[in-house]
N, C-alpha and C positions, 0 to 999 in steps of 0.2 A: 360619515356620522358614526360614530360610538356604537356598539353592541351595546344596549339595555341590560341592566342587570340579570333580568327575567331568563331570558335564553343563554345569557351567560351560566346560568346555576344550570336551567335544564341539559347544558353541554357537560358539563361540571359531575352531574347524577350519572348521565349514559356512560361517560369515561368508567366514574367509580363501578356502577354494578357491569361493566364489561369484564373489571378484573377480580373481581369474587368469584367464587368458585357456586356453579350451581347446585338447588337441590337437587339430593338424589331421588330418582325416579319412583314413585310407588310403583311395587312390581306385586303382582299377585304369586302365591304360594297355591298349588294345587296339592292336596293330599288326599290321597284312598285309608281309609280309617274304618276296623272294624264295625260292627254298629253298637257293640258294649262299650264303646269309648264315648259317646256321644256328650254325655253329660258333662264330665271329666276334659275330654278336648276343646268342645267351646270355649269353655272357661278359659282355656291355654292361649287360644286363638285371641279371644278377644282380649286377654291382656297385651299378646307379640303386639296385635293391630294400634292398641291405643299407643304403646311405646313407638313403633315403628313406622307407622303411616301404610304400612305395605298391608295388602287384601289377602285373606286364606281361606279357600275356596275348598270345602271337608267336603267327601262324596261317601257316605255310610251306605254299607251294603254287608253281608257274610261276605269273609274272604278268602272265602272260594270264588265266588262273583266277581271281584274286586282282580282278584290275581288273574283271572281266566282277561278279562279287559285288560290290565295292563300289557298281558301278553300277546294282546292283539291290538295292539297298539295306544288304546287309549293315553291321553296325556296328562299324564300324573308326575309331582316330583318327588311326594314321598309317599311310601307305604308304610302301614302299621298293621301287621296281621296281628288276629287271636289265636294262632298256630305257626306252628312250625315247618308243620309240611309244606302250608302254600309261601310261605318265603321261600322257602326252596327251591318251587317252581319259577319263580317269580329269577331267582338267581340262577338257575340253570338254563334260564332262555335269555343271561348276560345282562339282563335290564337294572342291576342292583351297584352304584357306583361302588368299587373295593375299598373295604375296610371300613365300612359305613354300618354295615349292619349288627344293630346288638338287641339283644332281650333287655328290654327296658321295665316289663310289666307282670305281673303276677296277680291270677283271679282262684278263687274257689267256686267250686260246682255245688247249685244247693237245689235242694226240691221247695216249691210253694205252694202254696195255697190261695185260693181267694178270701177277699178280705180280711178282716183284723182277727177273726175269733178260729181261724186256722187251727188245731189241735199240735203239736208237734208228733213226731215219731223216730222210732228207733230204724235208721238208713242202715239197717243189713241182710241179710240170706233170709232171716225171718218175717223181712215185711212183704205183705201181704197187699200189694199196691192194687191187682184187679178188686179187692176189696176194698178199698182206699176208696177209688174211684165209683165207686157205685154206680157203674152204668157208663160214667161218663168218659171224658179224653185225657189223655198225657199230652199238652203241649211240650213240643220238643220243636228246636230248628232242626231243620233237613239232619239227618241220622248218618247219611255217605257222605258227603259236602260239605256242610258247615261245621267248624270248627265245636261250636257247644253243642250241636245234636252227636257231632262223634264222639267227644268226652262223654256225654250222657250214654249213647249207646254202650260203652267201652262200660262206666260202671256199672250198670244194669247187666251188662254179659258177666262180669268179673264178680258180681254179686249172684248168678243166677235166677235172674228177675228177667232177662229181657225178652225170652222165648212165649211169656205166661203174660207178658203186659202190649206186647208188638201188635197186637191186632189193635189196641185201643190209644196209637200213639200218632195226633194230629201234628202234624209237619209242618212249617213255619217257615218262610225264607230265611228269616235269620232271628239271631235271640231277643231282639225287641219286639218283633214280631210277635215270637214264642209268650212273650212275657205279659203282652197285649191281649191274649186270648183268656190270660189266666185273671188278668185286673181286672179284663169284661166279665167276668163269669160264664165266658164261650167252654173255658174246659175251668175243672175244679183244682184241677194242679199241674204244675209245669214245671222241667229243669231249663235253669238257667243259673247265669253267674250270680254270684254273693251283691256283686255292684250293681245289677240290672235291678235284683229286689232292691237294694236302698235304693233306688232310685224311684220304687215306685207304691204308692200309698195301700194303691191296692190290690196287693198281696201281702203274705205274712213267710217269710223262713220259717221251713217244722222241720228241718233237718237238714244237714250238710253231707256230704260223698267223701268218705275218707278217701285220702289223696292216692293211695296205693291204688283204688280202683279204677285209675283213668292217667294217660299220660298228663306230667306235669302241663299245668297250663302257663303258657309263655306267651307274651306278648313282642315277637320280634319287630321292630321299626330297622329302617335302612333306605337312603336317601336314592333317589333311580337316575339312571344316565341321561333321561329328557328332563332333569334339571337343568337352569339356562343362568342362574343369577344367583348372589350372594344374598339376596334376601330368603333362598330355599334353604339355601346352608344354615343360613340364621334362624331362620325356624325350627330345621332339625335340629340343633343343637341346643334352641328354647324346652326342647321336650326332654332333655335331661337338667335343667335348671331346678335348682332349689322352689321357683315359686311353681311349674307347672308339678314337680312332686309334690306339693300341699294340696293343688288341685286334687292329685289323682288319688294322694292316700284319704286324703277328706271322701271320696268316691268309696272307700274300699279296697283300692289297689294296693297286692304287693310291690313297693318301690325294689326294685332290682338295679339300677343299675349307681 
């Protein structure tokens, strides 16, 4: 008796999708990412995601934190520090696949205020910050550690402030932290990066750190050796793209690379 049309076609179907080629796998991207990237990276991620189907798994932390875990094994496949030194680290314990690592990012160091009616000031030798603060605290991240507490530290010494303000300066794990304390009205001003203030309502910039007073701030990315897949590749290579640069300078960011 005759094969029915019916399972004729369903034979017919199985052949055809036997010889097409399947999809590619969503693969998830893991990346260690400053925590001043925050705003500025989603935005990155969630465009890769919609285009690519593949998942990106952002772990924000100071990266000092971040580099100290990589190096103890954590599984990460890219990093993005707000410094220099801990890529360094990070590449001197071999974990940074070669020729992958570049300075993609550029921030400035700015002092704030809480809320809108913040006064501005003149950021040099002559201000008078324990009078600033009337009583209160300097939000800073961690001042040995994290990358924006040492910038800060660095121009507060280079200005000769930081000996006359050290006793009244509240430490933060990292710069959103820092910048959290100052929105609440936990302390009345805080350093942190030019892009942490835009990003946040409530605080006001009253002055900026000339750039001589603190090593250049860089933002080194560089793709790490427990990479496993060509959607990591794709990702890091998404964060030198024309559209994640509009993310990042709409952020504030200097685009460098």
């Amino acid at each position: 008796m005759p094969a029915s049309p019916a399972p004729r076609r369903l034979a017919l179907a199985a052949a055809l999708a036997a010889l097409l080629p399947l999809p590619a796998a969503a693969e998830e991207v893991v990346v260690f990412a400053a925590a001043s990237l925050k705003n500025a990276l989603d935005a990155v991620a969630q465009d890769f995601e919609a285009a690519t189907g593949h998942r990106v798994t952002i772990s924000y932390a100071g990266s000092n934190a971040l580099a100290r875990q990589i190096i103890e094994g954590a599984p990460a496949d890219i990093f993005i520090s707000a410094a220099v030194n801990w890529m360094d680290e990070v590449e001197k314990a071999g974990l940074v696949v070669a020729d992958t690592r570049a300075d993609i990012l550029g921030n400035t160091l700015v002092l704030v205020g809480h809320g809108a009616d913040a006064a501005p000031v003149a950021i040099d030798a002559t201000l008078d910050l324990p009078a600033l603060l009337d009583g209160g605290k300097l939000a800073m991240a961690l001042v040995d550690a994290v990358p924006a507490g040492q910038y800060g530290k660095a121009a507060l010494t280079a200005l000769g402030l930081w000996d006359g303000v050290a006793p009244s300066v509240a430490q933060a794990d990292n710069v959103r932290a820092a910048l959290a304390l100052v929105s609440s009205g936990e302390a009345p001003y805080g350093i942190v990066y030019a892009t942490d203030a835009a990003a946040d309502k409530g605080v006001t910039v009253v002055g900026a750190f000339p750039a001589a007073t603190h090593p250049a701030i860089l933002y080194p990315a560089a793709l790490l050796t427990g990479a496993a897949d060509a959607a990591d590749r794709a990702f890091f290579e998404a964060l030198t793209a024309d559209a994640a640069d509009a993310h990042f300078a709409a952020e504030g960011f200097a685009i460098l690379n």
